[in-house]
N, C-alpha and C positions, 0 to 999 in steps of 0.2 A: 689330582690337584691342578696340573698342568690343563687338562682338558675345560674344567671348570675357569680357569683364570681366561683360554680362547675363547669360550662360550661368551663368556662376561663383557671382552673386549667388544666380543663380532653385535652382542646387544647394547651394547652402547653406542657403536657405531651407528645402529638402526634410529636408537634413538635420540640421537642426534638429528639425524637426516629429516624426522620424521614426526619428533616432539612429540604429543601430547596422541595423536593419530594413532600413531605405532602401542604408546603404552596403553590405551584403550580395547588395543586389539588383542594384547597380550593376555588383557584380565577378561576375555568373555571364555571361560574356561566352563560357564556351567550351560554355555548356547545347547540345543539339542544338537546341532550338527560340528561340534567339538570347538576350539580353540582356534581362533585364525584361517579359517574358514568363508569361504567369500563368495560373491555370486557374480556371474557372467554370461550376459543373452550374447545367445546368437541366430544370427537370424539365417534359415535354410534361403538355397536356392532351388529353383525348378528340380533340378537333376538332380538334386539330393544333397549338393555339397554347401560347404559352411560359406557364404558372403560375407560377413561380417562379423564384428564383436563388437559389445558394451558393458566395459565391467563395473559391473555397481559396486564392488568392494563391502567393505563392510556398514554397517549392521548387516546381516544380512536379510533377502527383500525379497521372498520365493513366490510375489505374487507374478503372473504372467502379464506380459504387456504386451501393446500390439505396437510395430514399426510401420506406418507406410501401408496400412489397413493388412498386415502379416501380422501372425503371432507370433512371439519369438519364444524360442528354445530356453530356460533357466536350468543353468547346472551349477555346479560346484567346482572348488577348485580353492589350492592353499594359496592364500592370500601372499602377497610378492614377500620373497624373503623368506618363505616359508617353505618346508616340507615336511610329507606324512611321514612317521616314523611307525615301525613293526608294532601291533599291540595297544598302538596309543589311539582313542577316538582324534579326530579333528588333527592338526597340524603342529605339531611341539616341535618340531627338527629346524633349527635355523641351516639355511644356504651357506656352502661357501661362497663366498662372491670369487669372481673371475675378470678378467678385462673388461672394455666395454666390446669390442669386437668379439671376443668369446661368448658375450653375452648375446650381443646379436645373432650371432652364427644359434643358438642354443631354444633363440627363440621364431628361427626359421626364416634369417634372412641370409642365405648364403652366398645370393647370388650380390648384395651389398659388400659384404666381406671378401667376394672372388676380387669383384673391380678395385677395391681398395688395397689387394695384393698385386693386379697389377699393373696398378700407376703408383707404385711406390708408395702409399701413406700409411702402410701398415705398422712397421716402426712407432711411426712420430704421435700414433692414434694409441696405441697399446700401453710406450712409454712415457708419456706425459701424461697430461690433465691438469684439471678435471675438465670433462668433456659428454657435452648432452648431446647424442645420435639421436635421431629423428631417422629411423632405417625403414626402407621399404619394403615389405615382401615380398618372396621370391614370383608370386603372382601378378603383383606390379608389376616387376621386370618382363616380366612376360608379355603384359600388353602395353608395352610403349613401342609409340611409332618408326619406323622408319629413320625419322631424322636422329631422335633422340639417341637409338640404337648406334646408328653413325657416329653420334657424338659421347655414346660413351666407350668408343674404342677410340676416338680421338683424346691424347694424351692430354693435349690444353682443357679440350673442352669436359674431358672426364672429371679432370680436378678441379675446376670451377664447380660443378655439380654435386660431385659429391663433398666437397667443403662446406659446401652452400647448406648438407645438412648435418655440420656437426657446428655447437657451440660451445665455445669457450666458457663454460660456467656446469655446476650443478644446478641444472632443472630438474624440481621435482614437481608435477603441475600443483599439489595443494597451496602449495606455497608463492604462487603467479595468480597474479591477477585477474580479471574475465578477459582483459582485453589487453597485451600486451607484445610490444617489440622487441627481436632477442638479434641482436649480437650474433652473424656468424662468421665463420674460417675464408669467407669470402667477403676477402675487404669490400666494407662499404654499405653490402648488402644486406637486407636481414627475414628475420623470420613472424609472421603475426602470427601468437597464439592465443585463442581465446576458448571461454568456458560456455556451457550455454544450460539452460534452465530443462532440457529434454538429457544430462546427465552425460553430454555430447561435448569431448574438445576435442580442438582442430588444431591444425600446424597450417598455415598459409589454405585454410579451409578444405583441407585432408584430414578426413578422421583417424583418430589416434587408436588404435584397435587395442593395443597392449601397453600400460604406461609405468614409467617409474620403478623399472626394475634395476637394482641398484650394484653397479659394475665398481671393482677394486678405484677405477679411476674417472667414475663419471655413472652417468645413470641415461640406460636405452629406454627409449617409446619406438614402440610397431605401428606403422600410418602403411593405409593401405592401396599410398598412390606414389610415385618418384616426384619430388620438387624439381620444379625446374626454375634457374634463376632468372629466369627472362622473363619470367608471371610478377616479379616485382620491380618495380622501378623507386630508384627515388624520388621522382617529380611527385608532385601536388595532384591534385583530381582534376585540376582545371589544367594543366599543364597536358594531361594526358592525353581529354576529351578532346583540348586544341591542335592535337597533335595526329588524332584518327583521322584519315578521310570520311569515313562513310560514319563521322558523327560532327558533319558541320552546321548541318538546323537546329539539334540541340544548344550546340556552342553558340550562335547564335542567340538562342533562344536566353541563355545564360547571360550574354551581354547585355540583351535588350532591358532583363529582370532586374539588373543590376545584380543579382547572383553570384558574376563570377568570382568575386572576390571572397566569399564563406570558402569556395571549397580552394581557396590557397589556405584558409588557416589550418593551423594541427593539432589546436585546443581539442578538437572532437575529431573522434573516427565516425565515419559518414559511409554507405553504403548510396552509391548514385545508379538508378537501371536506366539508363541511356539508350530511348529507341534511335534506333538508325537510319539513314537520310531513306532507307528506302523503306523504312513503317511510315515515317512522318509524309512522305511526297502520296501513302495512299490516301490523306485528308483531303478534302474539298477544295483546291484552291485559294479559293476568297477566303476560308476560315484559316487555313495557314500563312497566305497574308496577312489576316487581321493581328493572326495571335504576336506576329516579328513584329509587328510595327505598334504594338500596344503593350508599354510595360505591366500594367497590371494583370491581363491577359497569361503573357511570359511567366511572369510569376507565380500564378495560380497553378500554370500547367507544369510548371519545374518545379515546384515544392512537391508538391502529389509522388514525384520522381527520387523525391530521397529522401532515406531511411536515417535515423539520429543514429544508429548506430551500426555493426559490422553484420552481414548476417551471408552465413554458407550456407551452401544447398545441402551440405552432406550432414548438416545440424538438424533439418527438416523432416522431422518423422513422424506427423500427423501436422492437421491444419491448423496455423498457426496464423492469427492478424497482429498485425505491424504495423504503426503507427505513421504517417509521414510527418513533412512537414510541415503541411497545407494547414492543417487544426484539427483540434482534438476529435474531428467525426472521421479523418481523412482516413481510412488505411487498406490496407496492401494484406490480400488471403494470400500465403502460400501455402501449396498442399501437394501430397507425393503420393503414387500409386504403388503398389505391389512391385515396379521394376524399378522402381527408386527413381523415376523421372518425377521432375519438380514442375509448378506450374507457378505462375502469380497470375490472380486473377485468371485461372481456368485457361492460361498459352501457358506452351511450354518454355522454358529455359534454357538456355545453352548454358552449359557450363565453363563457357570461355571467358573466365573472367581475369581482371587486370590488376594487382595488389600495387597501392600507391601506398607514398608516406604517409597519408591522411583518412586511407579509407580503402573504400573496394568498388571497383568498376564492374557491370557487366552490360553487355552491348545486347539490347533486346530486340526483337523483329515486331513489336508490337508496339504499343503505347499503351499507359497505364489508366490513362485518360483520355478522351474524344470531346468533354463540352464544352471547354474553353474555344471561343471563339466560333462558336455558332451562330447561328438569328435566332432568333424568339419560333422561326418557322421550322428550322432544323433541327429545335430541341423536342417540339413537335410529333415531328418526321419519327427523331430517333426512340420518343417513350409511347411511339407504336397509337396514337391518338387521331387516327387516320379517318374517320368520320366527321371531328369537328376541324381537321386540317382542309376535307371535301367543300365544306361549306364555304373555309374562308380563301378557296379559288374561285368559288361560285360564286362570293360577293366582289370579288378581284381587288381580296386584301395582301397577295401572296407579298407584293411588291414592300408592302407597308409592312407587315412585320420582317422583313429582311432588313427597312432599311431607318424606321424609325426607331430613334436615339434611345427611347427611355420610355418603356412600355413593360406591362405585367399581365401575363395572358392568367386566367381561370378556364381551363380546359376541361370540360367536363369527357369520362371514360366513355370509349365505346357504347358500352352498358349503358350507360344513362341515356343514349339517344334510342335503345330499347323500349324505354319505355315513356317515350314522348308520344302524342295524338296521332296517330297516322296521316291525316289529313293533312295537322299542321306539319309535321317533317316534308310532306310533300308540297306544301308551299313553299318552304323555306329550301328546298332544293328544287324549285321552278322556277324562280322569280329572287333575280340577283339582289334589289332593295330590299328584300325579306331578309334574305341570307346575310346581307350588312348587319339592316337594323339590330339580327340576331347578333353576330361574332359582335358588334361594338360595346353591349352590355357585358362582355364576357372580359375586355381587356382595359385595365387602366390607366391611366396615362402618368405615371409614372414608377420604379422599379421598387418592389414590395416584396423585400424575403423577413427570414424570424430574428433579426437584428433591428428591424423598422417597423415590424408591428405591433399595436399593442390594441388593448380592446377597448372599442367605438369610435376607432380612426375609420376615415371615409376617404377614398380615391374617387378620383374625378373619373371618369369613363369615354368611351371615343363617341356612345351616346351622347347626342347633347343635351342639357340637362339631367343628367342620371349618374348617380353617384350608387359604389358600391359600398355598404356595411362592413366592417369586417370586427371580427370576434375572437376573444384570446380567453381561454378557460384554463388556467394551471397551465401545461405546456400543451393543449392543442387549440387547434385555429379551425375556422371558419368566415364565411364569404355569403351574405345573404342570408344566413339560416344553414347553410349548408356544408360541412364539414370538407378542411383540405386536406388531401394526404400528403403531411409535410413534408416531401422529398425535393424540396425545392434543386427546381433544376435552370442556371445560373448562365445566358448566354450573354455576347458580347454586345445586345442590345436593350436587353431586357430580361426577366424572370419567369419560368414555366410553374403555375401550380396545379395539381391535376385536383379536379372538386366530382364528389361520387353523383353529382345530379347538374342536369342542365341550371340557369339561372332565368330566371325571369323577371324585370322591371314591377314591380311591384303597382297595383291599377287598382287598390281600395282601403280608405283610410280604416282607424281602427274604430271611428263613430261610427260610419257606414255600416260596415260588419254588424256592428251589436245593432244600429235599427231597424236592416234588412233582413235579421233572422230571427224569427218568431220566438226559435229557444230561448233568447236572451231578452224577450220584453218585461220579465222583470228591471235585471240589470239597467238596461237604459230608463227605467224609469228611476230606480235609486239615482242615478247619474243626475236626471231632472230633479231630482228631490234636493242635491248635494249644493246643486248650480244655483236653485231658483230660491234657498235660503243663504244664499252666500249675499252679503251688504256690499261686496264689490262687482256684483253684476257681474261676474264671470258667464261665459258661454261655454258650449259645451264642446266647442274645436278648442279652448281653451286646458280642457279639462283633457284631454287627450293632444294635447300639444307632445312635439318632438319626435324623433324619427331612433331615436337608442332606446326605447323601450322594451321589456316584455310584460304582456298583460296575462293574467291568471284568470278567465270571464266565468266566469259560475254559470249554470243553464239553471233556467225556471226551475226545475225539477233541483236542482242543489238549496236554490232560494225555502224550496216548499218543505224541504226536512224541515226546519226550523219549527213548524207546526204555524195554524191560525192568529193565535193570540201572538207568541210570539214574534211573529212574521206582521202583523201588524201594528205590536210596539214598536218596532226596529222604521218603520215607512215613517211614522210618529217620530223618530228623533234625530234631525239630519248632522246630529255632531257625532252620533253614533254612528252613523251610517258612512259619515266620509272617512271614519277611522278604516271601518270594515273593506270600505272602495278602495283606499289608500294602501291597506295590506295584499291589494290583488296586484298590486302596479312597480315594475321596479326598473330602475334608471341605468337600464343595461340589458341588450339583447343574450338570451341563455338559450341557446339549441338543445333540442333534446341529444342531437349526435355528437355533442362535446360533455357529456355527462355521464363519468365512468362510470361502470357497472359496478353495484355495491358500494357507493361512495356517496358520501353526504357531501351536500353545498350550502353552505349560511350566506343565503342572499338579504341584499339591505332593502325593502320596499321602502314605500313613502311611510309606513309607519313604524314598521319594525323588522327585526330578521327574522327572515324565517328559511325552516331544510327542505332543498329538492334534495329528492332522490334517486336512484334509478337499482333496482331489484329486477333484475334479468327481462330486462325493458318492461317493467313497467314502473311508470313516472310519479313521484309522491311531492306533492308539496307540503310540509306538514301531514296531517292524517287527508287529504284531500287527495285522491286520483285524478292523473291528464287524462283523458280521455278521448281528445286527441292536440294534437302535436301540432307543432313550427307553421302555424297560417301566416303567412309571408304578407304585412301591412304597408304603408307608408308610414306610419309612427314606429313600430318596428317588430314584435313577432306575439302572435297570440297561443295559447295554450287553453283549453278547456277544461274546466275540473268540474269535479263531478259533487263538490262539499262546497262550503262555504271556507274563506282561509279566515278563521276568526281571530282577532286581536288575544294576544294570551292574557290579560287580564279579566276576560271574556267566559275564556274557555277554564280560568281559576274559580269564579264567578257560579258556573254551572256546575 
């Protein structure tokens, strides 16, 4: 009776602590692998031995997972509180609980337990409470430096330290926040603990190996590093940055943004990677002068720099993207290898990082970013476009795109000067006016990203007289007929877009076209048939007016399916005929290379809608075949078919 009424206590206890967790755990009594039974990776090192832990606890979760491109270890093991008893599957033996220091000692932290016997805190640790130990492993101990080693046989500085990790409260992590500040034994000071979606909590971003085992007067976690209180301050994230030497261009940079003053606030924990004077001094001069002395500049390149929220490297165990504050495309890869070294963005990481009251510092050797405050010629330079960059020294534009204000390059890829005329590439790199005439068509004179384009806006160009088309289908863009790859790249004078084909001024309208090609001598004669019964005396530049069009031209051979008789009822009725015209013609250029595969389009003609398609390239308009593609006009892009687009009351009709 006595035994039963302890048992009873010591489970009520738990389940206090524990709520609703603990009783869940009690009742999986019919699991295959028994009662309170719980799972725990670890992950090996080279030599055989255990590196780490991550306990998944319960349900339990026996599939394998990989850390850091490792696979980890999954065992078993009685869930906290618990032990196996003689005969019983799974875990039915409740613990007695012990101290918290007994507890630590039990869970293999002795060398925590020695220094705490003696610098005198063993008493006041054992006898009072309640008290959350965040203890380090005797492995820890092991590898701390020099100084620290010093300082924990120094009397002051030992009990600073180790106070640093006990809290005056019961922490159990279920019951703390993702992201929370605790209260320790060291006035003033305190501890960040946070949760993370990889199943990973940290203590001042030291992972927690072993958690929430529950001592007579508080509850120990196993972290597999020693805190030191010097890694947190209480100052702000701006307070701290101001305060580094070797982070005064960033700080800088901060003032310039207007910046500095978010990271004095405390509403939000902010994670800031802070390259150092001596990443930032290997910039180009002129563009790290541009970016100080240009707030928006500043700003672009320091948002990119900080994370919304707190983030450790020892939470990092596979590639994870992180969002900045730049905008919703901005963000930051972290990824870790086999030795658990972290990278962002493919550099490595120091793990020297700085806990403030607001956030998390780390001082990078890199920058997160390089294209703020470029030329229009450096952005260039940097997306490796080094063919049409040749030209525009050859035309002795270098000067002009470094230094004019407000320009939009259309850079066509290496590739694409592959397959230009031979001849003509060698005029145009013989003969500097070639080389102009060509780069001028290519850039426009003012700054065009996917915020300011929309479809059959026209830019003026450095050509004179020549304006370029541009073209927006659902979210992709195009320039002439010719599709952009939107990666718009943003310098401090102007915009880089990279286009897969040279461009060329367009040298033949769409009349021209259909009279000087035999195919289409039907076509132009409907066209005459359309004009010369019209009572307003239309012409036939009239009938092909405007420069946003695309035309659908039928060849002879489309016209002559129709049959004889038919084919000459249709010459016979010109209100017929200009429906039929009108259904080829639509008041918007439509590239074939903005036209997703497998995807229908309802374009609006002059008469009615009708569907492109594109079926693993090949082009449908209605039941009509392109036959071929994007002829580059001065009215605006022609398409060939191979049917007639007949009016659907027509084809209801038949």
């Amino acid at each position: 009776m006595i035994v039963t009424i302890v048992l009873t206590s010591l489970m009520l206890t738990y389940d206090v602590v524990y709520g609703n967790y603990y009783h869940h755990n009690r009742n999986t009594t019919l699991h295959k692998y028994g009662p309170n039974v719980c799972t725990v990776e670890e992950i090996s090192s080279e030599n055989g031995g255990v590196t780490t832990y991550r306990e998944r606890g319960w349900p339990i979760d026996d599939r394998q997972h990989r850390t850091c491109g490792q696979n980890t270890i999954v065992r078993y093991e009685c869930c906290l509180g618990f032990k196996s008893m003689y005969g019983c599957p799974g875990c039915t033996g409740v613990k007695p609980t012990k101290n918290v220091l007994e507890t630590a000692q039990e869970l293999g932290a002795s060398e925590f337990v020695r220094y705490v016997r003696q610098h005198g805190l063993y008493d006041s640790l054992t006898s009072g409470g309640p008290y959350t130990i965040f203890v380090p492993t005797d492995e820890a101990f092991s590898k701390i430096d020099n100084t620290h080693r010093s300082a924990m046989e120094s009397y002051e500085s030992a009990i600073e330290i180790l106070r640093y990790h006990v809290v005056p409260l019961r922490i159990v992590t279920q019951n703390v926040s993702s992201n929370e500040m605790l209260n320790t034994l060291n006035d003033g000071l305190q501890l960040r603990f946070n949760k993370y979606s990889t199943k990973i909590e940290t203590i001042n971003c030291v992972t927690i190996l072993r958690k929430n085992r529950i001592a007579q007067n508080g509850v120990v976690h196993l972290i597999n590093s020693v805190l030191s209180p010097y890694s947190y301050s209480n100052r702000n994230l701006m307070q701290i940055i101001n305060q580094n030497q070797d982070l005064t261009i960033f700080s800088k940079m901060l003032e310039v943004s207007r910046m500095h003053q978010s990271l004095k606030e405390t509403f939000q924990t902010l994670t800031v990677m802070v390259p150092t004077d001596m990443a930032l001094q290997r910039f180009p001069q002129n563009q790290l002068r541009r970016i100080l002395s240009d707030e928006t500049l500043s700003k672009a390149f320091v948002l990119k720099h900080i994370l919304p929220s707190p983030i450790c490297l020892s939470a990092v165990t596979e590639d994870q993207y992180v969002r900045s504050l730049a905008d919703s495309n901005s963000y930051v890869k972290f990824s870790c290898d086999v030795k658990h070294t972290v990278t962002a963005q493919g550099n490595c990481i120091n793990n020297d990082l700085k806990l403030s009251s607001n956030g998390i510092i780390y001082a990078i050797n890199f920058a997160l970013s390089s294209e703020e405050g470029k030329s229009a010629l450096q952005i260039m330079q940097h997306l490796g476009l080094s063919e049409f960059v040749q030209i525009v020294n050859i035309a002795g534009l270098a000067q002009t795109f470094e230094n004019f204000n407000a320009l939009t390059v259309f850079a066509p890829t290496n590739q694409a000067f592959r397959y230009m005329n031979p001849m003509e590439m060698y005029h145009i790199r013989s003969d500097p006016s070639a080389a102009r005439a060509f780069v001028d068509f290519h850039v426009g004179k003012q700054i065009m990203t996917a915020e300011n384009i929309y479809d059959g806006k026209t830019v003026e160009t450095f050509a004179p007289g020549k304006q370029l088309r541009l073209q927006c289908v659902q979210n992709e863009f195009g320039v002439e007929g010719r599709r952009i790859h939107f990666q718009t790249v943003r310098g401090y004078n102007g915009a880089v877009h990279v286009v897969d084909h040279v461009l060329y001024p367009p040298t033949i309208s769409v009349e021209d076209l259909i009279r000087k090609n035999d195919s289409f001598s039907l076509y132009a004669q409907a066209m005459d048939l359309v004009l010369g019964a019209s009572s307003e005396g239309r012409t036939s530049s009239e009938f092909c007016s405007g420069v946003h069009n695309t035309y659908f031209i039928p060849t002879d051979y489309a016209f002559r399916k129709l049959g004889v008789v038919e084919l000459n009822r249709l010459f016979g009725n010109p209100t017929r005929m200009r429906q039929i015209l009108d259904n080829h013609r639509a008041d918007r250029i439509l590239p074939s290379a903005l036209i997703g595969t497998r995807q229908q389009y309802e374009i609006k003609t002059k008469n009615e809608i009708v569907r492109v398609s594109n079926e693993d390239d090949k082009f449908m308009v209605n039941e009509a075949e392109i036959i071929e593609t994007d002829i580059i006009t001065t009215n605006g892009l022609v398409h060939v078919v191979d049917d007639l687009i007949l009016p659907q009351n027509r084809r209801r009709n038949k």
